[in-house]
N, CA and C of each residue as an Amber inpcrd file, in Angstrom:
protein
   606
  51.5490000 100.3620000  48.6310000  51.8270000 101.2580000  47.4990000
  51.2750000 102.6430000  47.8260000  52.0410000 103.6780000  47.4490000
  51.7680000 105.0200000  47.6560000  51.1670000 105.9570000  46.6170000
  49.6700000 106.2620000  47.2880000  48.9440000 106.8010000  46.2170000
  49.1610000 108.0170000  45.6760000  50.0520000 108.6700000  44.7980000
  50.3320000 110.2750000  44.3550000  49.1770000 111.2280000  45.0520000
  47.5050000 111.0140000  45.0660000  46.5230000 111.4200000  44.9850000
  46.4640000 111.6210000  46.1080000  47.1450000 110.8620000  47.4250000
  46.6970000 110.9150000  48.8430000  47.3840000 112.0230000  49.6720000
  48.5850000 112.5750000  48.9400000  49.2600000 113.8670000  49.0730000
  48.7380000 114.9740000  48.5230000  48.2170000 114.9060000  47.3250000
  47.5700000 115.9540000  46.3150000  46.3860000 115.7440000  45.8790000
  45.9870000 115.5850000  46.9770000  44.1650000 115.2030000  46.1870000
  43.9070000 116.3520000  45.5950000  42.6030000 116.0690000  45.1140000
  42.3870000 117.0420000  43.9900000  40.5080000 117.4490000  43.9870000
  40.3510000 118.6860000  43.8470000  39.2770000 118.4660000  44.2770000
  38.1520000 118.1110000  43.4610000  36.8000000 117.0420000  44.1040000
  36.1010000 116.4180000  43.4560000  34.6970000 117.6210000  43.1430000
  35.0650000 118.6280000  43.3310000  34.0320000 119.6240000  42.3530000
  34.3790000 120.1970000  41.3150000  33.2450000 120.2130000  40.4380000
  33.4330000 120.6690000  39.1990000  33.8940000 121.9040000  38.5840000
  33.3380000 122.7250000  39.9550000  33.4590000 123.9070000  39.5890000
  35.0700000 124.6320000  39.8530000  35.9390000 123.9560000  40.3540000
  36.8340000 123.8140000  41.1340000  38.0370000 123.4290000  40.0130000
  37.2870000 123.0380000  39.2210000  38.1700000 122.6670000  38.1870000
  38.4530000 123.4220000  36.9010000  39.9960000 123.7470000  36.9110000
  39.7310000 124.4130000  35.7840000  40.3840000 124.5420000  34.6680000
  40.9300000 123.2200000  34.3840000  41.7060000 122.6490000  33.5480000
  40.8650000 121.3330000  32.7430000  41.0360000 121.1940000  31.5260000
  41.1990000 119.6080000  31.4390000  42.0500000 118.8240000  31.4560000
  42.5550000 118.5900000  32.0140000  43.8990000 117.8910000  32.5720000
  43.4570000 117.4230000  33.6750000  42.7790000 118.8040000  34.7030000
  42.5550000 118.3810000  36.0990000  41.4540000 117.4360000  36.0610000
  40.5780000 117.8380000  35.2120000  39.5270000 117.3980000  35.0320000
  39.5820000 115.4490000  34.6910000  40.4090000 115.4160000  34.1510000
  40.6740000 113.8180000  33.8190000  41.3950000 113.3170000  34.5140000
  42.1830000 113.9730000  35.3410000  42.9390000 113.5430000  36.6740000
  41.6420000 113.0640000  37.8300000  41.1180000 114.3580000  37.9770000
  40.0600000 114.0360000  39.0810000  39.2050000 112.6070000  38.7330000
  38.6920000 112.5000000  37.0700000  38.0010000 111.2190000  36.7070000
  38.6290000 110.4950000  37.2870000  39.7740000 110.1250000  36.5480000
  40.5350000 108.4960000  36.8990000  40.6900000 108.5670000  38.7800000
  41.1270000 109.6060000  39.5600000  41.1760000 109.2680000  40.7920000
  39.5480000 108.6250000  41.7290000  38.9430000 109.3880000  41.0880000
  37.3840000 108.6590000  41.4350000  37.1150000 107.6270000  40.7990000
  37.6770000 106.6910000  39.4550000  37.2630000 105.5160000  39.0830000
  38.1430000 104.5970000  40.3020000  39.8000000 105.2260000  40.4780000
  40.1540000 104.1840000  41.0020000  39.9690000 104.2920000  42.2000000
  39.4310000 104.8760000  43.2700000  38.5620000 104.8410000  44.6750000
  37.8650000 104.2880000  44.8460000  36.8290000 104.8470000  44.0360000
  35.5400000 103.1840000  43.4810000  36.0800000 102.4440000  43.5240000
  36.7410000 101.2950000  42.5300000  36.8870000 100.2520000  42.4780000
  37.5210000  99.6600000  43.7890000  38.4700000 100.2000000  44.5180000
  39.1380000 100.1920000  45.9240000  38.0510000  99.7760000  46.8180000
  37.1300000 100.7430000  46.8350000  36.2000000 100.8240000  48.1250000
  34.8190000  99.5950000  47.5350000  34.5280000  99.7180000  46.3690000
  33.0420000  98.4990000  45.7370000  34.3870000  97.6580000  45.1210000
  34.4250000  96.4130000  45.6830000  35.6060000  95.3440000  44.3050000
  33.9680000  94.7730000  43.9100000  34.4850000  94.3340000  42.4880000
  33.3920000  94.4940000  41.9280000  32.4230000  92.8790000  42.4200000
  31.7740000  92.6780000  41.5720000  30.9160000  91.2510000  41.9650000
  30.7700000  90.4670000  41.2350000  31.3740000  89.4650000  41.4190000
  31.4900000  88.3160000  40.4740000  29.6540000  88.2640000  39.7480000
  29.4640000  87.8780000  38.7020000  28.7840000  87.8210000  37.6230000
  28.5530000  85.9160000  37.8380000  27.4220000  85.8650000  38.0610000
  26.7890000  84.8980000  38.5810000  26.2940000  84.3590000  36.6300000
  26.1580000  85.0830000  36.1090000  25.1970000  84.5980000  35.0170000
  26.2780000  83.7190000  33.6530000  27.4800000  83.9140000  34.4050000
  28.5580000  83.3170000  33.4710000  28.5340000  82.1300000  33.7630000
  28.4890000  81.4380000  35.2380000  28.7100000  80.1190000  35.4560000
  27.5650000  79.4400000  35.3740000  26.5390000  80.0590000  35.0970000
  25.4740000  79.4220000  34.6240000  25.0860000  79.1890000  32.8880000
  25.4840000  80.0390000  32.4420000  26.0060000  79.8690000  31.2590000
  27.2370000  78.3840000  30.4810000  28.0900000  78.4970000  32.0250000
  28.9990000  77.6090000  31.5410000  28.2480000  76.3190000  31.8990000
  27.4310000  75.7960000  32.4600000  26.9590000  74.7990000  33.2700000
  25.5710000  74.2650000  32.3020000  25.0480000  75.2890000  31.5180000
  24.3150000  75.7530000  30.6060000  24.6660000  74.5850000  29.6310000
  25.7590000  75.1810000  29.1910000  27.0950000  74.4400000  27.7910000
  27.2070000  72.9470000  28.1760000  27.5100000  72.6160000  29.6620000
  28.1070000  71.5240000  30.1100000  26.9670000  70.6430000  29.6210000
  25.5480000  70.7930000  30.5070000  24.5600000  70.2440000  30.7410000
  24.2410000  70.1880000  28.6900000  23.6610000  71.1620000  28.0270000
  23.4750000  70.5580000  27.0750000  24.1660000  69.7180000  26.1030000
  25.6640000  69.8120000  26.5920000  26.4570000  68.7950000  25.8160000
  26.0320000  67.1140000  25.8450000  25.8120000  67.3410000  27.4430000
  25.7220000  66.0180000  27.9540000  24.5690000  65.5170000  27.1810000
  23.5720000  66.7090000  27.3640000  21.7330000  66.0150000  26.5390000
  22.6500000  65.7140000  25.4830000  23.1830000  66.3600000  24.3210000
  23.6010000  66.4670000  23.1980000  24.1640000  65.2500000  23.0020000
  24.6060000  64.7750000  24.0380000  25.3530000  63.3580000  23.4980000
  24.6640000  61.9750000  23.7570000  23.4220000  62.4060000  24.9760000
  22.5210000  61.1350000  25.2900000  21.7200000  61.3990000  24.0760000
  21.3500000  62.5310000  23.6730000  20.4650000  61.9490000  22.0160000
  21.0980000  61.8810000  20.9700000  22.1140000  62.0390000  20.8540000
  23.0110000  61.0480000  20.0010000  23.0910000  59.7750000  20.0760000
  23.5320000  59.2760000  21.2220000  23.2870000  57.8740000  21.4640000
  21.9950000  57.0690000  21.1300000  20.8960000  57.7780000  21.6750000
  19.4800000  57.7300000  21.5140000  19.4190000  57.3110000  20.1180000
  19.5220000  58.4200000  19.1590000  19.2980000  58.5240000  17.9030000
  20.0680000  57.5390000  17.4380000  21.6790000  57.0010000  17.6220000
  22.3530000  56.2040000  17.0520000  21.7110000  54.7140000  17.1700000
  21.0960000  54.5250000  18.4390000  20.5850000  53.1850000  18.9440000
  19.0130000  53.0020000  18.2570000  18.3270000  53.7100000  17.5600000
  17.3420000  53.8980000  17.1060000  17.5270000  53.1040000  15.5140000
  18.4010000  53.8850000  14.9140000  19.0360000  53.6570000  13.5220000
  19.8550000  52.5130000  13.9880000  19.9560000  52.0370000  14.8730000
  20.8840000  50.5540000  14.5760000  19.6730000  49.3380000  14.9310000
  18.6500000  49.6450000  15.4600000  17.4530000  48.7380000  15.4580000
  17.1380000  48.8260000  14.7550000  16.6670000  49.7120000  13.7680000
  16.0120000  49.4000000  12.3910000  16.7560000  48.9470000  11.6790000
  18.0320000  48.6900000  11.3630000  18.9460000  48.2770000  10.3540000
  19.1980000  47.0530000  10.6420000  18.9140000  46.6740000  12.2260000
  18.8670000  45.5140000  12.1390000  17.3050000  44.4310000  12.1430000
  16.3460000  45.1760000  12.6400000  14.9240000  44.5280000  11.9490000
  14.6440000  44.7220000   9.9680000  15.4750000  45.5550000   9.8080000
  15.8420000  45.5580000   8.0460000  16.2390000  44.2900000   7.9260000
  17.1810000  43.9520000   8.6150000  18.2540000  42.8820000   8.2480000
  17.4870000  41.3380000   8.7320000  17.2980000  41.5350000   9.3440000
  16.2390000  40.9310000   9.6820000  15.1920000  40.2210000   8.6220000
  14.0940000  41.0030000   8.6520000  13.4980000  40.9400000   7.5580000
  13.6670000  40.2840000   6.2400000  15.1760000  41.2310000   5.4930000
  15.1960000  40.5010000   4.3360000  15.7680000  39.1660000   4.7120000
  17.0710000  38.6480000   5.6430000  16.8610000  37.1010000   5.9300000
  15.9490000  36.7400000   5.9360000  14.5690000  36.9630000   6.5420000
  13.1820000  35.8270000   6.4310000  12.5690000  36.1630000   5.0210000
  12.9160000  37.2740000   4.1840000  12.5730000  37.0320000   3.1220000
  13.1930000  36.1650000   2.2000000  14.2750000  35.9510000   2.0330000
  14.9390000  35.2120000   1.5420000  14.8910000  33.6070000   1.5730000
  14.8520000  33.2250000   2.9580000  14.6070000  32.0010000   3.7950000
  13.2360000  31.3880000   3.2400000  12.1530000  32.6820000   3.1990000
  10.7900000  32.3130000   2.8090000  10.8530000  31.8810000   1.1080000
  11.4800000  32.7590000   0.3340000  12.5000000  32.0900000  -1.1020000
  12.7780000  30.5960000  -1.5220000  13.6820000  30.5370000  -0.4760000
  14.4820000  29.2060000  -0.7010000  13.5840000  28.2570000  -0.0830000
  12.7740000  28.3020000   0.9370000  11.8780000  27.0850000   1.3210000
  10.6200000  27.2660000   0.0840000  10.1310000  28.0120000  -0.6170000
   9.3270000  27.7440000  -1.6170000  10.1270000  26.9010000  -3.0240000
  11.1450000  27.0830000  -2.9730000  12.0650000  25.8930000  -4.1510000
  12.2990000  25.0790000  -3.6960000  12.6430000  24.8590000  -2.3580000
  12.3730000  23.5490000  -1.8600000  11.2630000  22.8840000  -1.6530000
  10.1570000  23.2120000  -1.5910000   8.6680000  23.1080000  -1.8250000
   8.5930000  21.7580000  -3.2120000   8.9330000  23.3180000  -3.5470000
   8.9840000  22.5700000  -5.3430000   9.8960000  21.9340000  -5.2650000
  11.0720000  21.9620000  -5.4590000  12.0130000  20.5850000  -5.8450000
  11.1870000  19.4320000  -5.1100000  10.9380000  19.5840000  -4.1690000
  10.4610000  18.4420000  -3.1550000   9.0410000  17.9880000  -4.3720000
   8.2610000  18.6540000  -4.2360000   6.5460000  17.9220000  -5.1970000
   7.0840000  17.6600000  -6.8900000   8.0130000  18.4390000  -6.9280000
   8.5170000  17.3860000  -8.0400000   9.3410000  16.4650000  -8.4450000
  10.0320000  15.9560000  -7.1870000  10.9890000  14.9640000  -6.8570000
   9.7880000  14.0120000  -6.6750000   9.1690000  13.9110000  -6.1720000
   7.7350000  13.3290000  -5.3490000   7.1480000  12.6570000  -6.8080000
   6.8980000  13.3480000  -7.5750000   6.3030000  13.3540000  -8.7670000
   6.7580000  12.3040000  -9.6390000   8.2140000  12.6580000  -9.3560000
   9.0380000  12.4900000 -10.7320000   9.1620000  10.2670000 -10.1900000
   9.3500000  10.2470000  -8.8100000   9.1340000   8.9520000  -8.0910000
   8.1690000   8.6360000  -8.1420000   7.1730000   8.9400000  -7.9210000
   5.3780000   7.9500000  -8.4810000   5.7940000   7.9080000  -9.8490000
   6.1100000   8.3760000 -11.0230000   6.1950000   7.9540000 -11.7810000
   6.7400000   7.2110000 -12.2100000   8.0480000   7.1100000 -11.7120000
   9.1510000   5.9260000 -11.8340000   8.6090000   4.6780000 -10.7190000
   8.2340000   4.8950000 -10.5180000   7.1830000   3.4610000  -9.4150000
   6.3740000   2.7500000 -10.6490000   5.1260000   3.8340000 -10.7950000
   4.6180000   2.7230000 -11.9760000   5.0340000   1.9080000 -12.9030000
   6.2860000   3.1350000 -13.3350000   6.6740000   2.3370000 -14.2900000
   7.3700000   0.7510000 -13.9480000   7.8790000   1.5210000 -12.8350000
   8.3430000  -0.2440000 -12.3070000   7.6530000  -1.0780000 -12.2990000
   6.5210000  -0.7290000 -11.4790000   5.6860000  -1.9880000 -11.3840000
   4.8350000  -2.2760000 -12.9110000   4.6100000  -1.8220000 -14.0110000
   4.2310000  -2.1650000 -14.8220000   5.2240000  -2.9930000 -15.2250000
   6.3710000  -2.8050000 -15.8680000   7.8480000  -3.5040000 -16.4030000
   7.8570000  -4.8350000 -15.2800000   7.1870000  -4.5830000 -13.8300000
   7.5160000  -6.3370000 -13.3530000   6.0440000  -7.0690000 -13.3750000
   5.0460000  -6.4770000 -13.8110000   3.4820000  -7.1820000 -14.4970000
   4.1590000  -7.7450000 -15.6030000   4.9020000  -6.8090000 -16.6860000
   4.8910000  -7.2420000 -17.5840000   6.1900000  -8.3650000 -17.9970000
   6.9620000  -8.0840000 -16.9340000   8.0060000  -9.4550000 -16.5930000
   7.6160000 -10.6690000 -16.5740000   6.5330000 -10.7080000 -15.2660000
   6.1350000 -11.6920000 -14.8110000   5.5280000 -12.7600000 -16.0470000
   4.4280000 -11.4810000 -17.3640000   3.7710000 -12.7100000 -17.8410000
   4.7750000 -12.8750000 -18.9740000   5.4380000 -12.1340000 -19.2920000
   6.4100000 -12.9600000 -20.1050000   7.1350000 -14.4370000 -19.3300000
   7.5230000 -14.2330000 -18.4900000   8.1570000 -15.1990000 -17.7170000
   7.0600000 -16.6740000 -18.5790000   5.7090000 -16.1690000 -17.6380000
   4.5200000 -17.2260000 -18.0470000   4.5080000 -17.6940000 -18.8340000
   4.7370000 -16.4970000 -20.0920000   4.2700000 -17.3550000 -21.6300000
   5.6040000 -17.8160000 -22.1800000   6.7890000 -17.7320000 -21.3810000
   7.7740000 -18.5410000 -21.6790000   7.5000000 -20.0960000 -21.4870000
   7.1970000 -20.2140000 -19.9820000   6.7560000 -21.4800000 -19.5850000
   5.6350000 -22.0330000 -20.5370000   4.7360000 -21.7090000 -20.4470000
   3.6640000 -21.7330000 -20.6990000   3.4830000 -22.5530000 -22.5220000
   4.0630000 -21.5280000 -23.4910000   3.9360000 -21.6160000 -24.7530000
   4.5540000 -22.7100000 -25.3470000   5.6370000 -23.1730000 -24.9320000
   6.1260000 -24.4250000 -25.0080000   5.1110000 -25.6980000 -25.0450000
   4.6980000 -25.5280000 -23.6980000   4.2160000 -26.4970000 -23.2240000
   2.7930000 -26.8340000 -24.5180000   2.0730000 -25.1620000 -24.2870000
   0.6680000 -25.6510000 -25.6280000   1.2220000 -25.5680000 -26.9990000
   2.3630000 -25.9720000 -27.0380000   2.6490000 -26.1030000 -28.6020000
   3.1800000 -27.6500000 -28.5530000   3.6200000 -28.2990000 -27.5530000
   3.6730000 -29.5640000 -27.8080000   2.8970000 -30.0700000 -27.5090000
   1.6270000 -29.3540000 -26.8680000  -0.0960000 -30.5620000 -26.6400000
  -0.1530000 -30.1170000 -28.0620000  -0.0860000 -29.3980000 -28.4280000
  -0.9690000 -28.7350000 -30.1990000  -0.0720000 -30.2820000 -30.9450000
   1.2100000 -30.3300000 -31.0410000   1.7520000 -31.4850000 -31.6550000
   1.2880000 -33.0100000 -31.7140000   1.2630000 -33.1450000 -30.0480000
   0.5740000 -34.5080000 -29.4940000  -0.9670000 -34.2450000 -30.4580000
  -1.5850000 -33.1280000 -30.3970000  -2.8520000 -33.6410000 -30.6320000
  -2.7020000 -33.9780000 -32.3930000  -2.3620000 -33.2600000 -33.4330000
  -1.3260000 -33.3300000 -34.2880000  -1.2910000 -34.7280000 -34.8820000
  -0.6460000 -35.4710000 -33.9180000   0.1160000 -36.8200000 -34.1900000
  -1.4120000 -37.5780000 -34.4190000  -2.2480000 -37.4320000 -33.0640000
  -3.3220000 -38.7120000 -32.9260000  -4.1370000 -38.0260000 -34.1320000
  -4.2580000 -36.8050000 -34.6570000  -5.1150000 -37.1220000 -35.6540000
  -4.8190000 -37.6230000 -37.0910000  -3.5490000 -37.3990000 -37.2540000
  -2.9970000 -37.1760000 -38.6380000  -1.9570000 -38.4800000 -38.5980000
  -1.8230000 -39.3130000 -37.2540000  -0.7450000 -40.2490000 -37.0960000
   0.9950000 -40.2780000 -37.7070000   0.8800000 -39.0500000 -37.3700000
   2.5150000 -38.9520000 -37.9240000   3.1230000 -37.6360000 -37.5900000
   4.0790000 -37.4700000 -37.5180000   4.8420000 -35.7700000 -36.6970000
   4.6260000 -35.0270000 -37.7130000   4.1760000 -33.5520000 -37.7410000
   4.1930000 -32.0950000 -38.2410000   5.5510000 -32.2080000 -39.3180000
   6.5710000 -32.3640000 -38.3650000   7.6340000 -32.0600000 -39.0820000
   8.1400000 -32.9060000 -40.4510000   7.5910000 -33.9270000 -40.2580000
   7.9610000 -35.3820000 -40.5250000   6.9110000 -35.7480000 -42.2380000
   5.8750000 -34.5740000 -42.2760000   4.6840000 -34.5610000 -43.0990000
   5.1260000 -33.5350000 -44.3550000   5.1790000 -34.1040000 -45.5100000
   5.8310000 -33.1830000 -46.5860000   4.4470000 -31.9010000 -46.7960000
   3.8110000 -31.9880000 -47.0650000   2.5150000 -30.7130000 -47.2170000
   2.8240000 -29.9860000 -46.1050000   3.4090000 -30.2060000 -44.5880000
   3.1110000 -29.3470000 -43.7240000   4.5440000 -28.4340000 -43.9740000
   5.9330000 -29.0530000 -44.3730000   6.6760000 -28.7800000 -44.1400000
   6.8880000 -27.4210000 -45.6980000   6.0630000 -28.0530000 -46.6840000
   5.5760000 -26.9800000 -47.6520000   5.0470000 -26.0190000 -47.6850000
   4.1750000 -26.0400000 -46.9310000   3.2380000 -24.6020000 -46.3130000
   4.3760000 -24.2590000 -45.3570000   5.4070000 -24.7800000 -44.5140000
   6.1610000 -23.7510000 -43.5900000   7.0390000 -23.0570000 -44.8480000
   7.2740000 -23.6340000 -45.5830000   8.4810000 -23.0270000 -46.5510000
   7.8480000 -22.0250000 -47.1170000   6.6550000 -21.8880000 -47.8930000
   6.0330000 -21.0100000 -49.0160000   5.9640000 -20.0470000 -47.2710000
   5.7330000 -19.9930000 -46.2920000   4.9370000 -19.2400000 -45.1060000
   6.0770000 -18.3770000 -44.8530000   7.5250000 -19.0430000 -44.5690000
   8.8250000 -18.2470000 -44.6110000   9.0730000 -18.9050000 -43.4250000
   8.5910000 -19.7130000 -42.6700000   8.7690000 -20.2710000 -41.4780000
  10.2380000 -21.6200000 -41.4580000  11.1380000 -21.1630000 -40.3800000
  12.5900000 -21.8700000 -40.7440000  12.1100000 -23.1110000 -39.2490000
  11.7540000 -24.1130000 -40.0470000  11.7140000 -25.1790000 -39.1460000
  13.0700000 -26.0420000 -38.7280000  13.7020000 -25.2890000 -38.8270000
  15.1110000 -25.7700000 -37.7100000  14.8530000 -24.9990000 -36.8000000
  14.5970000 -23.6480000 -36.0530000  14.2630000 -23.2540000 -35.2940000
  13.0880000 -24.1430000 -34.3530000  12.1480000 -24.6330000 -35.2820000
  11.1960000 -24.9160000 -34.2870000  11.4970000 -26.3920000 -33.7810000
  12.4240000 -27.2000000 -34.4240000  13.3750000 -28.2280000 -34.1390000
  14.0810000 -28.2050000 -32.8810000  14.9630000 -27.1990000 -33.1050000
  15.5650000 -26.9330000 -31.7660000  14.5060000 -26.5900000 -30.6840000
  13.5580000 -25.7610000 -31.0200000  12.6000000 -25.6830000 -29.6880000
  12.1530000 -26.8710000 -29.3440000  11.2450000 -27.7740000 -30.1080000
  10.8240000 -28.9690000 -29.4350000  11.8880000 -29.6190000 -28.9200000
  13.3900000 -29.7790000 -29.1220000  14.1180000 -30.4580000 -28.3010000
  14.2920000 -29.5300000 -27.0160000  14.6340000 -28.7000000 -26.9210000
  14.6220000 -28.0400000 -25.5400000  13.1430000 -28.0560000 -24.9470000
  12.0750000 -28.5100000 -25.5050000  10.4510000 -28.4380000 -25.0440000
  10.5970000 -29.6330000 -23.6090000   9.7780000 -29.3490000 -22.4410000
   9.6670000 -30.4900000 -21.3630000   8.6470000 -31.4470000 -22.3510000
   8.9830000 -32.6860000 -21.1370000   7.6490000 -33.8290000 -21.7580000
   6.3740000 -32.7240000 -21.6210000   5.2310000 -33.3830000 -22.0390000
   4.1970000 -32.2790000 -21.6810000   3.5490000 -33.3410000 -20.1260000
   3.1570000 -32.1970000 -19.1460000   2.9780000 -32.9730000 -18.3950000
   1.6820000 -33.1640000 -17.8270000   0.9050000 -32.7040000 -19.0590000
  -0.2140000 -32.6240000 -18.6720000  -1.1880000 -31.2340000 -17.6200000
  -2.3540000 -30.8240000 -17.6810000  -2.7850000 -30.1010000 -16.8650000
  -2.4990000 -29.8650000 -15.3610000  -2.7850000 -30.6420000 -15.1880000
  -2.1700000 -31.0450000 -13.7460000  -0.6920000 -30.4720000 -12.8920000
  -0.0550000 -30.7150000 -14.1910000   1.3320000 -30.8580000 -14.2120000
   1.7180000 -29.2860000 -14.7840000   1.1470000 -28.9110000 -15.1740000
   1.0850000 -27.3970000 -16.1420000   0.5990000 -26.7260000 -14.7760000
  -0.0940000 -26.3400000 -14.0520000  -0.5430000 -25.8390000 -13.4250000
   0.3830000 -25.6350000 -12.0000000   1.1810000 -27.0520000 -11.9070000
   2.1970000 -27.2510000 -10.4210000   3.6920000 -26.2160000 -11.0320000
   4.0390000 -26.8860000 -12.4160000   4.8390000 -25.6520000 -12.5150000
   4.6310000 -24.4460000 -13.1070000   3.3720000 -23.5710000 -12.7950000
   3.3030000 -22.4620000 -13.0210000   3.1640000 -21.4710000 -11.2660000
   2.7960000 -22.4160000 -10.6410000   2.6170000 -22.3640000  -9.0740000
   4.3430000 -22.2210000  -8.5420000   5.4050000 -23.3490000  -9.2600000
   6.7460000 -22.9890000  -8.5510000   7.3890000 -21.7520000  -9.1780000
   7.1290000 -21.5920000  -9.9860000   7.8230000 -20.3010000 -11.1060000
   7.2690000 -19.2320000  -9.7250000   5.9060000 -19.1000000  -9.6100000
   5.1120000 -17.9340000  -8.5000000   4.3470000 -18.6880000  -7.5550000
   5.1470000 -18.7910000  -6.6770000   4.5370000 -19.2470000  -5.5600000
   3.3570000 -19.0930000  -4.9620000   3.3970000 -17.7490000  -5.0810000
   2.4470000 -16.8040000  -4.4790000   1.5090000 -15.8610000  -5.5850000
   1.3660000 -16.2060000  -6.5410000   0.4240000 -16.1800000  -7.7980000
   0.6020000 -17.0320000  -9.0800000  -1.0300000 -17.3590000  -9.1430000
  -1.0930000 -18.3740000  -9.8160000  -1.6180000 -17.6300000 -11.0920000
  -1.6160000 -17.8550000 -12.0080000  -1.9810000 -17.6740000 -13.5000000
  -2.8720000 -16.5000000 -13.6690000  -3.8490000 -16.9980000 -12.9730000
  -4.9240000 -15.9060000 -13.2560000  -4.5260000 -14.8020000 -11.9730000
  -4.2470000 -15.2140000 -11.0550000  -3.7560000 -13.7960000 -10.7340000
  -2.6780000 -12.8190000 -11.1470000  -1.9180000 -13.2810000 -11.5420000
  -0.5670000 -12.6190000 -12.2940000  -1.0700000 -12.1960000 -13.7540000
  -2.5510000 -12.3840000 -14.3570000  -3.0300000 -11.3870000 -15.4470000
  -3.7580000 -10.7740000 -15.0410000  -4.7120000 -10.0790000 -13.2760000
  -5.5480000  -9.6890000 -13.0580000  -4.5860000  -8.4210000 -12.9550000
């Protein structure tokens, strides 16, 4: 390219000049010589700047992460937490349901076993009462020589008493022979094999 200026230079003194026209001619021909002869110099402080940007993005995003991973451990030792609080909850009602389930069974035990004490001596004085009401009869007979039932005064005092001696009729017929002590004692042994009289009231 052909410089106008390199035919007509112009001169670079001041005094020489005596226009403004020339005067701003001569400027611009000396800016653009300069720049021709110095090209300028790259600016070092830009790409450090940009590298600047890069680099703190990068921090910028490892403490983000940082920070995000921080807040997700605590939310989960939160979480945490209230599960074992909760857990610690429900095993204290189970505690309890349990000591009073516990409770509520010893009590229903005794009662059992009282209701089969008190089985047992009924059982006994089933056997049993029969039997000393027909020795009471036998003895009865040998003193008075004649049956209870069979005796008008006795059967008078049951009437004025309110006592319905057909009932006790039918019992002495369903009554065993009496079989004596002996004999009282063997079947109170088969009824309980394994307790005898006085142990089954101890």
């Amino acid at each position: 390219m052909i410089n106008y200026f390199d035919f007509f230079p112009l001169p670079l003194n001041n005094a020489a000049v005596h226009s403004d026209c020339e005067r701003a001619c001569a400027a611009a021909l000396n800016a653009v010589n300069n720049t021709q002869s110095h090209p300028p110099i790259p600016n070092t402080n830009v790409f450090q700047f940009t590298a600047k940007i890069t680099d703190n993005s990068e921090e910028a995003k490892r403490q983000r992460r940082k920070q995000a991973n921080i807040e997700s451990a605590k939310r989960s030792r939160k979480r945490k937490q209230d599960l074992m609080k909760n857990l610690e909850k429900e095993v204290e009602v189970l505690k309890n349901t349990a000591l009073e389930s516990s409770q509520v069974r010893r009590e229903l035990k005794e009662k059992c076993d009282k209701a089969h004490f008190e089985n047992r001596i009924a059982v006994i004085d089933y056997v049993t009462i029969p039997l000393l009401f027909y020795k009471t009869e036998l003895q009865l007979m040998r003193v008075t020589g004649c049956h209870p039932l069979n005796d008008p005064v006795y059967i008078s005092m049951a009437n004025n008493a309110g006592l319905n001696l057909s009932d006790v009729r039918r019992s002495l017929l369903r009554a065993p022979a009496y079989p004596g002590k002996a004999g009282m004692q063997q079947v109170q042994n088969q009824n309980f094999p394994h307790t005898s009289l006085h142990g089954a009231m101890q």
